[in-house]
Phi, psi and omega in degrees: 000140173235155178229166149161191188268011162225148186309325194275324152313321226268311177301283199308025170244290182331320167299308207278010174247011161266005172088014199225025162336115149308089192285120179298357167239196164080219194243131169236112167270125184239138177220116186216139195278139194315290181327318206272356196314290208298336136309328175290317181317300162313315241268317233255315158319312136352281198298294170328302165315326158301004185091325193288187197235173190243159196174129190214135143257175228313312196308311205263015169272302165311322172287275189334299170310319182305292158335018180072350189279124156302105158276137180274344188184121206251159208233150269208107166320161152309103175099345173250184216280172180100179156320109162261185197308277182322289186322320183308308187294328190269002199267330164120017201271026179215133167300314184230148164229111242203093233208065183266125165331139161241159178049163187343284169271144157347109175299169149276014177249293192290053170228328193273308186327291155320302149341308204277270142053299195281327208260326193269320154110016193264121178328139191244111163252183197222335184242156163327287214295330192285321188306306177310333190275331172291327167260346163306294173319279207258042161239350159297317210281316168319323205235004183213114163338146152261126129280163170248115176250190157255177184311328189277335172268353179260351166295310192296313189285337167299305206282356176276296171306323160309311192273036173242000000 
């Protein structure tokens, strides 16, 4: 759990205190389920104001573009030619990996993606709505300290901030 005075500090002290530090450079690979685009869409923009660089496959590389966002490389399914997804992640070039299920079960592309993510030791969110929260965090984190209060202190400052 993380507190603080914005949602997105907040997540990002929950990551770095699950062992999963939000990374400030680097590559972010998006692979997102149909549901998830038009949020992933915030998210990546997010992310592109940071500085970070984008790597999407085709569909969500497309979407993303259409929406105005640079992808530097659209990465290749699992089994087809080129670079795929896995190769990318173990090869060390991606930093965040942002992977949303589609439909019931695991898929089996998105199962080794994630797997390799994890084995590589590279921060995982799995829904949109967490990538959005994550670059919301470290565009917080850019302009405000993480800090430590206590329970009492971050009560007296919401409620000092409602009664303005």
């Amino acid at each position: 759990m993380g507190i603080d005075m914005t949602t997105g500090l907040a997540f990002t002290k929950s990551q770095i205190a699950a062992g999963g530090a939000l990374p400030e450079s680097g590559t972010v690979f998006m692979s997102l389920a149909d549901r998830d685009k038009a949020i992933g869409l915030d998210a990546a923009k997010g992310f592109v104001a940071l500085g970070l660089e984008l790597v999407a496959t085709r569909g969500t590389a497309e979407h993303l573009r259409a929406g105005g966002v640079e992808v530097r490389e659209v990465v290749a399914k699992i089994g087809e030619d080129g670079t795929d997804a896995v190769g990318l992640i173990r090869s060390g070039v991606v930093q965040l990996l942002v992977n949303s299920p589609r439909g019931r079960g695991p898929r089996a592309d998105g199962e080794q993606i994630r797997g390799a993510a994890a084995a590589e030791g590279i921060p995982l969110l799995t829904t949109a709505s967490a990538a959005l929260a994550a670059a919301r965090g470290l565009a917080d984190w850019q302009r405000y300290p993480l800090s430590v209060r206590t329970l009492q202190e971050y009560h007296s400052a919401m409620s000092g901030s409602a009664s303005t």
